[in-house]
N, C-alpha and C positions, 0 to 999 in steps of 0.2 A: 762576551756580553752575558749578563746572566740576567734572565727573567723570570719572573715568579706568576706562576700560572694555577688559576682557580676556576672548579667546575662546580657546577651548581644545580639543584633537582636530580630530573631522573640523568644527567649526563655523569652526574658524581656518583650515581648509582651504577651506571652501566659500566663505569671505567672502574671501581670501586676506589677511589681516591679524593680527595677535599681538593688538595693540591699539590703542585710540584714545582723544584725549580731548574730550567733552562739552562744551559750553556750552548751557545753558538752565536752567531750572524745572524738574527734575522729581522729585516726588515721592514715587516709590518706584522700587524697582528696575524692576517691570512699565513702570511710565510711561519708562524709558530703553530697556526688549526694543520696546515700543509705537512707539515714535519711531525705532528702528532698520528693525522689523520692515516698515515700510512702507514702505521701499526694496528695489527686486529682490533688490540684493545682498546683503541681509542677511535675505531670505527665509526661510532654515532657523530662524530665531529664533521661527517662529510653531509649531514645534512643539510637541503637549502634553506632550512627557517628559523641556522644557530644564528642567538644572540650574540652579543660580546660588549664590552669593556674595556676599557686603558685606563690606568688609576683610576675605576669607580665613576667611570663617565662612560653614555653610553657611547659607539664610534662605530663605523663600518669595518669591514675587512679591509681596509686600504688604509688604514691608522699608521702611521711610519711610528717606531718604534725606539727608545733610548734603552743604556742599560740600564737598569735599577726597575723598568717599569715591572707593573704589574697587570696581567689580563685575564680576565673572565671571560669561560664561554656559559650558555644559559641556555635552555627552549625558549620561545616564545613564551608570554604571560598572558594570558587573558582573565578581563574581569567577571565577575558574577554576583 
């Protein structure tokens, strides 16, 4: 399965990457932050207040996942 994963603000800054794509099983969104998150580099993804996305919609960590999708992780937004 191969999925196409995008970071966004300061997480694309801390990882220094836009995005990347996936090869494996995995089964929801969480199971792709899970298999990131346990690389140094990609540390800030074990945060409790990441966003996320499945094709450009917003979703929880419990999104089950096909191959071709695409997932965004993000901080939180707030207005001003």
């Amino acid at each position: 399965m191969s999925i196409n994963v995008l970071f966004f603000a300061r997480y694309s800054e801390a990882i220094g990457l836009d995005s990347l794509e996936m090869e494996g099983e995995f089964a929801t969104v969480d199971a792709v932050r899970q298999a990131l998150a346990a690389e140094a580099d990609f540390a800030v993804l074990n945060e409790t207040s990441l966003m996320c996305a499945r094709n450009q919609e917003l979703c929880s960590l419990d999104e089950p996942l096909q191959a071709g999708d695409e997932v965004a992780f993000f901080p939180p937004v707030t207005g001003g």
